[in-house]
Every structure is written in C-alpha cells, then in structure tokens.
Short mmCIF file of the C-alpha atoms (twelve columns), coordinates in Angstrom:
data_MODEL
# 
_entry.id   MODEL 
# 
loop_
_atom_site.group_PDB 
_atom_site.id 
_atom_site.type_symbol 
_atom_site.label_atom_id 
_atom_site.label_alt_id 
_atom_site.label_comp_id 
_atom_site.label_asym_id 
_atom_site.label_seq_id 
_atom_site.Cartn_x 
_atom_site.Cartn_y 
_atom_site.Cartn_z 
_atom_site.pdbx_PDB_model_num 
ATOM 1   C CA . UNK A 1   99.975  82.268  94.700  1 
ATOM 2   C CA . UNK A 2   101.833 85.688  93.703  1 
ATOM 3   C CA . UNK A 3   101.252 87.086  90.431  1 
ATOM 4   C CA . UNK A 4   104.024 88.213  89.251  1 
ATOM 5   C CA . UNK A 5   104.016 91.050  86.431  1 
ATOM 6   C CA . UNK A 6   106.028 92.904  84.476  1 
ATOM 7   C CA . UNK A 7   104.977 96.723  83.510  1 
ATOM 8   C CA . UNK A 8   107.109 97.324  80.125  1 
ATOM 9   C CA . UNK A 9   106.996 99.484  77.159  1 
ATOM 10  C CA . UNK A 10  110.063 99.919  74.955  1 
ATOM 11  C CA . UNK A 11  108.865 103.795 74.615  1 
ATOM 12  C CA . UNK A 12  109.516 105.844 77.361  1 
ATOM 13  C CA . UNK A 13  107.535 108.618 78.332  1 
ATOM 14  C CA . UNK A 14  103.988 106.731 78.458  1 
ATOM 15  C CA . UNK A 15  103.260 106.653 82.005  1 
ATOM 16  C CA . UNK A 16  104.528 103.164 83.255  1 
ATOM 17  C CA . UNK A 17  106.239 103.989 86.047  1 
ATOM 18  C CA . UNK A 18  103.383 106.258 86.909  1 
ATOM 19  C CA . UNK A 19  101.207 103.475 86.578  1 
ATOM 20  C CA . UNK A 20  103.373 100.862 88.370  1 
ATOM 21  C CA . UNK A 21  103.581 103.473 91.796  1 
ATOM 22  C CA . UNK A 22  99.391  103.620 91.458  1 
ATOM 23  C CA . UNK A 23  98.494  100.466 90.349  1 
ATOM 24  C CA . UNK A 24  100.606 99.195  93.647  1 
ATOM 25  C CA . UNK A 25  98.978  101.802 95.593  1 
ATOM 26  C CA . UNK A 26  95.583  101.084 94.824  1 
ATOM 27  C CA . UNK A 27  96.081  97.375  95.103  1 
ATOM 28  C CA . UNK A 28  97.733  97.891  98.600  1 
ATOM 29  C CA . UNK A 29  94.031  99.962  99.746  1 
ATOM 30  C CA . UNK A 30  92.426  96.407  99.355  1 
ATOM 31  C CA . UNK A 31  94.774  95.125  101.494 1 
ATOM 32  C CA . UNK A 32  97.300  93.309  99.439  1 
ATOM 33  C CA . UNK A 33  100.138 92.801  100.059 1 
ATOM 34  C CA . UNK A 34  103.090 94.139  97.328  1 
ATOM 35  C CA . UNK A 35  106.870 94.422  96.452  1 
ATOM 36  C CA . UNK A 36  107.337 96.875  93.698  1 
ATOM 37  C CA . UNK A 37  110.691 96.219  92.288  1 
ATOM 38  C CA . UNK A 38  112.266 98.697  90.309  1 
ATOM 39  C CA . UNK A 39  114.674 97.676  87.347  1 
ATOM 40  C CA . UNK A 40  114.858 101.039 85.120  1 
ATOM 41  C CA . UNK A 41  118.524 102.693 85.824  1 
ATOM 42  C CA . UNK A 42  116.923 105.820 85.487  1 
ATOM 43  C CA . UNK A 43  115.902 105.515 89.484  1 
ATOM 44  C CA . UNK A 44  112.407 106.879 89.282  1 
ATOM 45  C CA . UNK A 45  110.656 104.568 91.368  1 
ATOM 46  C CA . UNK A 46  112.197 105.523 94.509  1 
ATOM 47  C CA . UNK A 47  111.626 108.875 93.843  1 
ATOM 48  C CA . UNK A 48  107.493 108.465 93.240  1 
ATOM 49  C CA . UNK A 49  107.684 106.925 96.656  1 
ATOM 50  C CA . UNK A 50  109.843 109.456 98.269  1 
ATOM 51  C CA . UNK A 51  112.096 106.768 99.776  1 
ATOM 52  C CA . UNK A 52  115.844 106.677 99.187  1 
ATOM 53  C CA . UNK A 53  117.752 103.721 99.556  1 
ATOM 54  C CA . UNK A 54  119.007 102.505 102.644 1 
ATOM 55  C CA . UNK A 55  119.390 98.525  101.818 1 
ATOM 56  C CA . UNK A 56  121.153 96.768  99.012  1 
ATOM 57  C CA . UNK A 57  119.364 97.674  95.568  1 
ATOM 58  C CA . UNK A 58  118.354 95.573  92.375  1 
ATOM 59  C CA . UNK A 59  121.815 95.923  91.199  1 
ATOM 60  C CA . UNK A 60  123.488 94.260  94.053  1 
ATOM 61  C CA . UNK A 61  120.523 91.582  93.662  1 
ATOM 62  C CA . UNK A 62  121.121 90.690  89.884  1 
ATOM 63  C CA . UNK A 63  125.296 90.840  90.258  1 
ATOM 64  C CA . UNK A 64  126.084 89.415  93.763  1 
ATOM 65  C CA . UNK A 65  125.297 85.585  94.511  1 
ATOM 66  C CA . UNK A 66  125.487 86.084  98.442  1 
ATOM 67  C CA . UNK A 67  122.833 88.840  98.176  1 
ATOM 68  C CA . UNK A 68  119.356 87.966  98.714  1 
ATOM 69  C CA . UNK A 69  115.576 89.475  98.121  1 
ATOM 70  C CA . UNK A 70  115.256 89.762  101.248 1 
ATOM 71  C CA . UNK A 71  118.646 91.986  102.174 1 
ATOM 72  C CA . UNK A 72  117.253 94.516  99.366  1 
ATOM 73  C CA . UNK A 73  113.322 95.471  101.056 1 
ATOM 74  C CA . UNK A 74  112.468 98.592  101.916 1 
ATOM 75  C CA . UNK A 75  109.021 99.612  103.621 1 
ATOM 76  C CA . UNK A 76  107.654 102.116 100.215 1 
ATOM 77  C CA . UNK A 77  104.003 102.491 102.312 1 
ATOM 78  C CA . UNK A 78  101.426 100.034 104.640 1 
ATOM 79  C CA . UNK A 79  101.681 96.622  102.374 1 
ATOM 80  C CA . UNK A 80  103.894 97.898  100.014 1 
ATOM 81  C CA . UNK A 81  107.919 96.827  99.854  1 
ATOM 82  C CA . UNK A 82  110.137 98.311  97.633  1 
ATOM 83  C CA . UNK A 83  113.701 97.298  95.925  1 
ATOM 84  C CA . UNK A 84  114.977 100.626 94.650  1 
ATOM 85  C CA . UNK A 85  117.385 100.943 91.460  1 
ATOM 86  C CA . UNK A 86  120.423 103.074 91.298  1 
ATOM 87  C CA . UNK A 87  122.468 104.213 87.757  1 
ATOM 88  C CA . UNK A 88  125.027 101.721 88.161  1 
ATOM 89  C CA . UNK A 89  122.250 99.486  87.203  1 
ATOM 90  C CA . UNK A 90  123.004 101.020 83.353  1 
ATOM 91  C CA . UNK A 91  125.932 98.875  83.325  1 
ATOM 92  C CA . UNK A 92  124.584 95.678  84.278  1 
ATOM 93  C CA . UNK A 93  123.834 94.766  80.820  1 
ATOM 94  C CA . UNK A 94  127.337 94.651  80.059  1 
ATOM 95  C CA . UNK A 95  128.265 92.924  83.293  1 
ATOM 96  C CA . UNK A 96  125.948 90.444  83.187  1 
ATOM 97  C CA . UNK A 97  126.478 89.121  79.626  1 
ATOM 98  C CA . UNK A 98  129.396 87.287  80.717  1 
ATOM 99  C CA . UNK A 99  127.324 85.242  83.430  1 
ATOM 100 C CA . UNK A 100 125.863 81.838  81.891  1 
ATOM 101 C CA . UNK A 101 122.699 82.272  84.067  1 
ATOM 102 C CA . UNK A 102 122.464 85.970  82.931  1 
ATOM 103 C CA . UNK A 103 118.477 85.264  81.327  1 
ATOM 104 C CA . UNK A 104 117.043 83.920  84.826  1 
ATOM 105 C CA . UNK A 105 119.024 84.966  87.694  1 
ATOM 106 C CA . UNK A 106 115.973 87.392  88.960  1 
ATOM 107 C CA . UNK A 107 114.108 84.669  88.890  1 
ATOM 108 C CA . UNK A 108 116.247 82.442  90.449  1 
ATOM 109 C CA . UNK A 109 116.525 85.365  93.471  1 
ATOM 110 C CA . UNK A 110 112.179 85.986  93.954  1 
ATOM 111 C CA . UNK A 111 112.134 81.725  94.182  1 
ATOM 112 C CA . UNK A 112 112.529 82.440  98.240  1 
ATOM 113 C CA . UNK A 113 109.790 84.577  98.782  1 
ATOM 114 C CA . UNK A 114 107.033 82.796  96.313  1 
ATOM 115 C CA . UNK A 115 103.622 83.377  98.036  1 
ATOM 116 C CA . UNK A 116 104.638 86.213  100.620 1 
ATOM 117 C CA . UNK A 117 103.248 88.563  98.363  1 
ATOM 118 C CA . UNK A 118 100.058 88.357  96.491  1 
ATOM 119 C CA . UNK A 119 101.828 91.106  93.629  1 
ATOM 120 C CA . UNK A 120 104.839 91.639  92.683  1 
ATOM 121 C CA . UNK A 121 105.174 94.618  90.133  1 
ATOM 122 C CA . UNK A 122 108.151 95.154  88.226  1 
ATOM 123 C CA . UNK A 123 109.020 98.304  86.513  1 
ATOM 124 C CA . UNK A 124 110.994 97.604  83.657  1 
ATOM 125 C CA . UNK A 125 113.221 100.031 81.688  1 
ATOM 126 C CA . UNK A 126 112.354 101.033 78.273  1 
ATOM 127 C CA . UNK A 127 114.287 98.820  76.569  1 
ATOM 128 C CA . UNK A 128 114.419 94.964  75.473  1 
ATOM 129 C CA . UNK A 129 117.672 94.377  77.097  1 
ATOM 130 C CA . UNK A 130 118.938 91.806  79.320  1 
ATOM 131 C CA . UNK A 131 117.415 93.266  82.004  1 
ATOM 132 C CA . UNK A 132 113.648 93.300  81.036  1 
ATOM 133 C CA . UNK A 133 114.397 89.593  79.797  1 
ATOM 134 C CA . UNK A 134 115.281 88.900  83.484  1 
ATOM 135 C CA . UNK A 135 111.813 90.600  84.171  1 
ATOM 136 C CA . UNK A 136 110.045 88.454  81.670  1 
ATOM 137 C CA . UNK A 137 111.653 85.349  82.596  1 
ATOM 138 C CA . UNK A 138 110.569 85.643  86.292  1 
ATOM 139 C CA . UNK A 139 107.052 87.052  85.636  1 
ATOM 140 C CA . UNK A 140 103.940 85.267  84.916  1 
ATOM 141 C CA . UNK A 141 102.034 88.323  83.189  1 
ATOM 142 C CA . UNK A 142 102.932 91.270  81.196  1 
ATOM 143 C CA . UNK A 143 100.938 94.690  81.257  1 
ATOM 144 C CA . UNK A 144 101.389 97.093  78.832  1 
ATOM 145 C CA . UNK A 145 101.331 101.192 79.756  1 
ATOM 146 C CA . UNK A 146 100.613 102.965 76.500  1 
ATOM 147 C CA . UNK A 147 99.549  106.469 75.129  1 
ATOM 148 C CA . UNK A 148 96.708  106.007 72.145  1 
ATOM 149 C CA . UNK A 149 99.076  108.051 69.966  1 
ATOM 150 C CA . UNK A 150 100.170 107.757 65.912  1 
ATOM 151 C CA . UNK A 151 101.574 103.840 65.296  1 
ATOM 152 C CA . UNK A 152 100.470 102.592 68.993  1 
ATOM 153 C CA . UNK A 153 98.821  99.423  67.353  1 
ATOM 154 C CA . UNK A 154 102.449 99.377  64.919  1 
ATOM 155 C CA . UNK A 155 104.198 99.296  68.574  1 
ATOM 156 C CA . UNK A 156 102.119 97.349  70.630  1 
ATOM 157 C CA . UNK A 157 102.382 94.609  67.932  1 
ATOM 158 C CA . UNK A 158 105.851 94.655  67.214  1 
ATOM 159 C CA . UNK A 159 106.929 94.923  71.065  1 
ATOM 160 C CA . UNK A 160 104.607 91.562  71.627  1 
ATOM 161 C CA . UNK A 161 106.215 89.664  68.521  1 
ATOM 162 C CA . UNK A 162 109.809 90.919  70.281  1 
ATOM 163 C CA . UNK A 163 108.911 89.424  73.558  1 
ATOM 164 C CA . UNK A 164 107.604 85.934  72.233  1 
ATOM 165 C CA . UNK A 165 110.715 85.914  70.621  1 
ATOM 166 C CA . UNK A 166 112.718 86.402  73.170  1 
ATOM 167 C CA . UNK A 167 110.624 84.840  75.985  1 
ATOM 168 C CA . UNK A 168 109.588 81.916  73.987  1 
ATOM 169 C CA . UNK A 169 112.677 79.432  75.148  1 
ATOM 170 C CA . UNK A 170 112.611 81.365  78.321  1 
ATOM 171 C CA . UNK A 171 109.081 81.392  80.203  1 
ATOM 172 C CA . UNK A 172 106.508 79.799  77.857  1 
ATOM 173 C CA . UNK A 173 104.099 80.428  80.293  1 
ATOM 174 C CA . UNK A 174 104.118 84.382  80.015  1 
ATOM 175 C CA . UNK A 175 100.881 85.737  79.020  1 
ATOM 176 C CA . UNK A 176 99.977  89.243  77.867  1 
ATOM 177 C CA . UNK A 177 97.391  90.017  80.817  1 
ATOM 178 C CA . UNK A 178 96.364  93.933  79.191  1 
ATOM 179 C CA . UNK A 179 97.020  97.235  77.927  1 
ATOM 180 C CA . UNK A 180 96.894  100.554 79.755  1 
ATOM 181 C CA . UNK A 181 95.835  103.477 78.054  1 
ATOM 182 C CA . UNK A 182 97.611  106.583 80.000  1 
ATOM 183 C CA . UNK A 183 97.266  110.089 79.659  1 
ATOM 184 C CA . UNK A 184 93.958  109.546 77.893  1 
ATOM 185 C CA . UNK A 185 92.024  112.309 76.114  1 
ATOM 186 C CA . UNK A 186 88.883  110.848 74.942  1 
ATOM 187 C CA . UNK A 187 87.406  113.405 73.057  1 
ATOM 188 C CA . UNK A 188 90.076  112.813 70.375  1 
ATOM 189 C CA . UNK A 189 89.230  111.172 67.080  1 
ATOM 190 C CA . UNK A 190 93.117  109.490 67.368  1 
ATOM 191 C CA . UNK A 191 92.206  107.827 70.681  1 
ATOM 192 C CA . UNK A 192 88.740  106.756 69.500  1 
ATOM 193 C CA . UNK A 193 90.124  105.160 66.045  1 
ATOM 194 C CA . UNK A 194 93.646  103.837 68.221  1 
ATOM 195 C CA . UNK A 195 91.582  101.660 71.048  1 
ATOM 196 C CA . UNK A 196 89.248  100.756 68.407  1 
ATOM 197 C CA . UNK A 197 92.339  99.105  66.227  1 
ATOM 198 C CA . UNK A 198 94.046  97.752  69.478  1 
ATOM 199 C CA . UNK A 199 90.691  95.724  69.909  1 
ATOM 200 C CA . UNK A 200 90.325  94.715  66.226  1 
ATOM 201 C CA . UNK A 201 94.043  93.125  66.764  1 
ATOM 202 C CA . UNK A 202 93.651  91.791  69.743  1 
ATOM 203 C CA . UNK A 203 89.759  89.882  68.758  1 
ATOM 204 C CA . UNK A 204 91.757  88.496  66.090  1 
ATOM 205 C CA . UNK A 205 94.644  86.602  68.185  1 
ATOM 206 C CA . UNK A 206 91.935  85.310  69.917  1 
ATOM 207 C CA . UNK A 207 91.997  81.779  68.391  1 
ATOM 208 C CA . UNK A 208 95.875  81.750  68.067  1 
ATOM 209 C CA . UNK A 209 98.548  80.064  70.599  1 
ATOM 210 C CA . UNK A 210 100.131 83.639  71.319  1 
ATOM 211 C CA . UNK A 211 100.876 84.843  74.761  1 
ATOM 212 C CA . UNK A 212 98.721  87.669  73.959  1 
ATOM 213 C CA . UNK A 213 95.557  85.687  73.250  1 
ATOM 214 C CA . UNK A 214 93.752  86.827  75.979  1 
ATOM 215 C CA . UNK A 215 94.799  90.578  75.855  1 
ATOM 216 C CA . UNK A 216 92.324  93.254  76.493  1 
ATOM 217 C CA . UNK A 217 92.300  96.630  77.140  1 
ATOM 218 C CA . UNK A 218 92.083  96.966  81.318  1 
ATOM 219 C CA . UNK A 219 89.712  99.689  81.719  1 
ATOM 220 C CA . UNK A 220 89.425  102.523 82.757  1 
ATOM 221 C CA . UNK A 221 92.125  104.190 80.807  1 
ATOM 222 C CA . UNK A 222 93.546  106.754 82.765  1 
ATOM 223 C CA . UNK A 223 93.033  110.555 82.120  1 
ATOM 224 C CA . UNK A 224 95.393  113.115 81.676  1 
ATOM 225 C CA . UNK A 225 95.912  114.661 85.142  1 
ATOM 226 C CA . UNK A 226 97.560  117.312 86.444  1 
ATOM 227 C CA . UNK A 227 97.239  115.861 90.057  1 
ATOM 228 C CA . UNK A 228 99.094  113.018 88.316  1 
ATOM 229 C CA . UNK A 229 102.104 114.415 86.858  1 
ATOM 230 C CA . UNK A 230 102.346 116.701 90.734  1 
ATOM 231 C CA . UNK A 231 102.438 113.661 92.843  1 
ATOM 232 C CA . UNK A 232 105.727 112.458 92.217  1 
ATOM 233 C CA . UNK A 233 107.767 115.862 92.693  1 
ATOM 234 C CA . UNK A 234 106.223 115.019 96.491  1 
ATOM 235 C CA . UNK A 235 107.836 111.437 96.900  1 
ATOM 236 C CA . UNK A 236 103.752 110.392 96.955  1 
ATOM 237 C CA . UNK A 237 101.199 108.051 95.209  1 
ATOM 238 C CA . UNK A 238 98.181  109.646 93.840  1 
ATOM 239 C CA . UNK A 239 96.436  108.703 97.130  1 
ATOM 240 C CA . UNK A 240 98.565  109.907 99.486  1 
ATOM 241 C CA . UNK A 241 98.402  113.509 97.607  1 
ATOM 242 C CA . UNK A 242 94.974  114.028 96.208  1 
ATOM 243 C CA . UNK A 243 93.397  110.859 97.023  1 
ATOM 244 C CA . UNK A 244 89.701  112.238 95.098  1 
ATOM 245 C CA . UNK A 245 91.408  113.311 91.955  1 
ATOM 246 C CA . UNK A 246 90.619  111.773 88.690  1 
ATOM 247 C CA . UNK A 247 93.505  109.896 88.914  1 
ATOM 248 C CA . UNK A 248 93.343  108.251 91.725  1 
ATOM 249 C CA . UNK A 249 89.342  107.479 90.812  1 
ATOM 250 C CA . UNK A 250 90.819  106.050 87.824  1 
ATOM 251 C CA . UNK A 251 94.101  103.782 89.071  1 
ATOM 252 C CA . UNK A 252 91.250  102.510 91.794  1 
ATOM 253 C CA . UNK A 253 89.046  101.146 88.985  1 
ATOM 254 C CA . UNK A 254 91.878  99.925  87.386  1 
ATOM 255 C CA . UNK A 255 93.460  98.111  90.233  1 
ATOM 256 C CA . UNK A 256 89.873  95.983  90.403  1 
ATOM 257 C CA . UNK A 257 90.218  95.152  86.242  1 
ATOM 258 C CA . UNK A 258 93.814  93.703  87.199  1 
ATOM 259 C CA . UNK A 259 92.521  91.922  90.085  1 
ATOM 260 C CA . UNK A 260 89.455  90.239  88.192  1 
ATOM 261 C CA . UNK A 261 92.030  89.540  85.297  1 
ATOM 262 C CA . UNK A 262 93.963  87.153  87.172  1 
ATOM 263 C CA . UNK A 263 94.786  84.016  84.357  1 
ATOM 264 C CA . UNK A 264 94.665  81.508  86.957  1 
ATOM 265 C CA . UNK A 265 90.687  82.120  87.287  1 
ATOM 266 C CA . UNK A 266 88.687  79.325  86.262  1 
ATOM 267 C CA . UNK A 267 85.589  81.592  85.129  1 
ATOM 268 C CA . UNK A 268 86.705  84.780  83.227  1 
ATOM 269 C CA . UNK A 269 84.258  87.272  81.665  1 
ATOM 270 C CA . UNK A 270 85.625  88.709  78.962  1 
ATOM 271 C CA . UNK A 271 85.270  92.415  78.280  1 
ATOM 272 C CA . UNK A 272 85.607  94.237  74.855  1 
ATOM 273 C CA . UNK A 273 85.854  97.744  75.092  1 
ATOM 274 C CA . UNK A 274 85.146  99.529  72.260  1 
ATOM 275 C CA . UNK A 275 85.867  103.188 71.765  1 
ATOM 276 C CA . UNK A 276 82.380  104.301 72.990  1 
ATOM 277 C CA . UNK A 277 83.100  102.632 76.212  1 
ATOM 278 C CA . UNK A 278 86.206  104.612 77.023  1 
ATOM 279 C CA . UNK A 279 84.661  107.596 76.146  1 
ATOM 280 C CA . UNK A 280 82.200  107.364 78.623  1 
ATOM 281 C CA . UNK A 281 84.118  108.416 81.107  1 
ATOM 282 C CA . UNK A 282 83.473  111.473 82.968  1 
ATOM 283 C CA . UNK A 283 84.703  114.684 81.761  1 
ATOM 284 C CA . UNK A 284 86.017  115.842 85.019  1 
ATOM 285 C CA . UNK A 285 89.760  114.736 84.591  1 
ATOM 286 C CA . UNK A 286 91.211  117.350 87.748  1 
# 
C-alpha cells in the first residue's frame, strides 16, 4: 500500500522542500519506489532536481478533468517521478473555489495509481489554502519540517489544531506521523529547551483522539550544512553532490525513522527523544 504524505509548514524558510528532495532521495537508495509531487507555486522542486518541465504540471492536474497523473510524470532520478509546479499554480486558489469538488479533486486524480508507488511525497506550499487541503485530503500522514527556533512549540501546536480543523470532515484518517528538526544546531540552549517542550506536548496528546497522538520527533534532526544549502543551485539531491556530507548521513538515518514509522505497523516501538539524544550527534556537520 502507498503511503501517502504530506510535508507542510505554514512558515516558509524551514527546510521542507529541502527535506522533501532528500527524504525522497534517500528513500529511493533502498529501492523504493517514489513520486514527489510538488504543489508550492514558488516552483522549487523542479529546480532541487534540476529537471524542467516537459509534461503537463500539478496545475493542469488540479484544473483540467481530461488530464491525468499519469500525463504529468517526469523521471526526477532511478525510482523517483516527479510532477513539477509552475506560478500559474498561485492562482489556482482562486480558480478552484468555484469547483464543488475543489477539497478532494487531488485525491480523486492519485485514485489511478494507488499501490504503484510505495511513497508519495507532497511538498506543500506554506500556506493553509485550498491547495494544502487538497494535499491533506489525499494523504494518509503529515510530516512536519521545522527549525527549533523562538514559539516553534506555539506553531507546531496551532498549525496541528488548524489542520484537524480543517481536515476533520475531510480525511479523518490523517495522522500526524513526525516532526523534522532542520538546520539543527545542537549546542544551543534554544534547541535543547525547544525539542524538550515539543516532547512534553506531544507525551501529553498521547491518550487523546487527535491525529497527532502518535507524533514524535523522527530522528536524527538534520544539521546545518553548507553541502545542504549548495546542492540545489546544482539541480542535485544531497547524494548526487556530496553523497558523505553530514547531510546526506543525516537524511539517510532519517529516511529509516520514516520507514519504521509507518502507522499501518502492527508492532511500533515508540521512541522519545529527549534533548540529550539529539545532542548526541556528531559534531562534524560539513
């Protein structure tokens, strides 16, 4: 079965489109198979992946009923498809609110190719618009890219409240599979006291009936890293341009945490990672 998941933070900025290029990457070394889909207008996706358009994009998806997943694919890497965004895509929110299946028609469009894939990653914009509702509504998980900065645990709770809300009606089955720490500098005493209130919050949902319940912190959180922030400017993943860096070491181990967090596991271990656990990560961060 695919596992479908959303990457989303209404911040922009914190490394989720970074982390949705990697985290595809890595899972595509242990042979997966992945479409990345990209659904922020700002077009970045393509760009990390150094591949420019040739098919239809996510636009032409969401607003045209004769166009299909499969007319949009593109080959990003070995196991890896991509459906690129363009800018139009900006003014899909206003086209779309006129359509009476506007919540689910991405949904509605991935129904054909359920089980071709074993991930399907969707970069979402930073926003709660009617296009990251279309994400939420067709995903079964939601991972959160963050930076452990001043008010993360004010954000982190108030984005979750905002997607139950607007989910809730929508895809009742959604749950809140983890949080990614990016750009991590560990030898802070923010970071330390921010993971250490993001577990606090999350230990106490534990016994509630919201779609974060099972939330954790997916380690390891990944370094700030020069190699990182290069990459891109290349049109490569992490692995294709310094495959021994930090951050590639890093989106590897993190790539196994998503994989052993599947929800549909009968047996899960759960992990609680406490501030002295992240910080036992090596220094070397080049």
């Amino acid at each position: 079965m695919t596992r479908i998941i959303s990457l989303l933070n209404q911040k922009g900025g914190v490394g989720k489109t970074t982390t949705t290029v990697n985290l595809a990457g890595a899972l595509a070394l242990q042979g997966n198979k992945i479409l990345v889909i990209d659904l922020d207008p700002q077009t970045h996706l393509g760009l990390h992946f150094g591949v420019e358009s040739e098919s239809a994009s996510v636009y032409d998806l969401l607003m045209e009923e004769d166009v299909t997943i499969q007319d949009t694919l593109l080959v990003a890497r070995e196991n890896i498809d991509l459906v690129t965004s363009e800018v139009g895509l900006a003014a899909a929110e206003s086209e779309l609110a006129s359509k009476t299946d506007r919540h689910d028609l991405l949904s509605r469009k991935l129904a054909p190719i359920d089980g071709k894939y074993d991930y399907i990653l969707i970069d979402c914009p930073p926003s709660l618009g009617l296009l990251t509702i279309n994400a939420l509504a067709a995903s079964k998980e939601l991972i959160v890219p963050m930076q452990t900065h001043f008010l993360a645990l004010q954000g982190v709770s108030r984005l979750f409240e905002t997607v139950q809300m607007l989910v809730g009606g929508l895809n009742p089955g959604l749950q809140v599979t983890g949080i990614v720490l990016c750009m991590h500098e560990k030898n802070t005493k923010l970071a330390r006291e921010v993971v250490d209130d993001l577990q606090g919050f999350f230990d106490s949902s534990r016994e509630t009936a919201v779609p974060w319940k099972n939330c954790k912190i997916l380690y390891p959180p990944i370094r700030r890293n020069v190699k990182l922030a290069e990459a891109p400017s290349f049109g490569q993943t992490i692995f294709d341009y310094e495959p021994d860096c930090a951050g590639a070491k890093d989106y590897r181990k993190l790539a196994q945490s998503v994989v052993d967090a599947d929800p549909t596991k009968t047996v899960t271990v759960e992990v609680e990672v406490k501030s002295e656990q992240v910080n036992q990560i090596p220094n070397d961060a080049t």
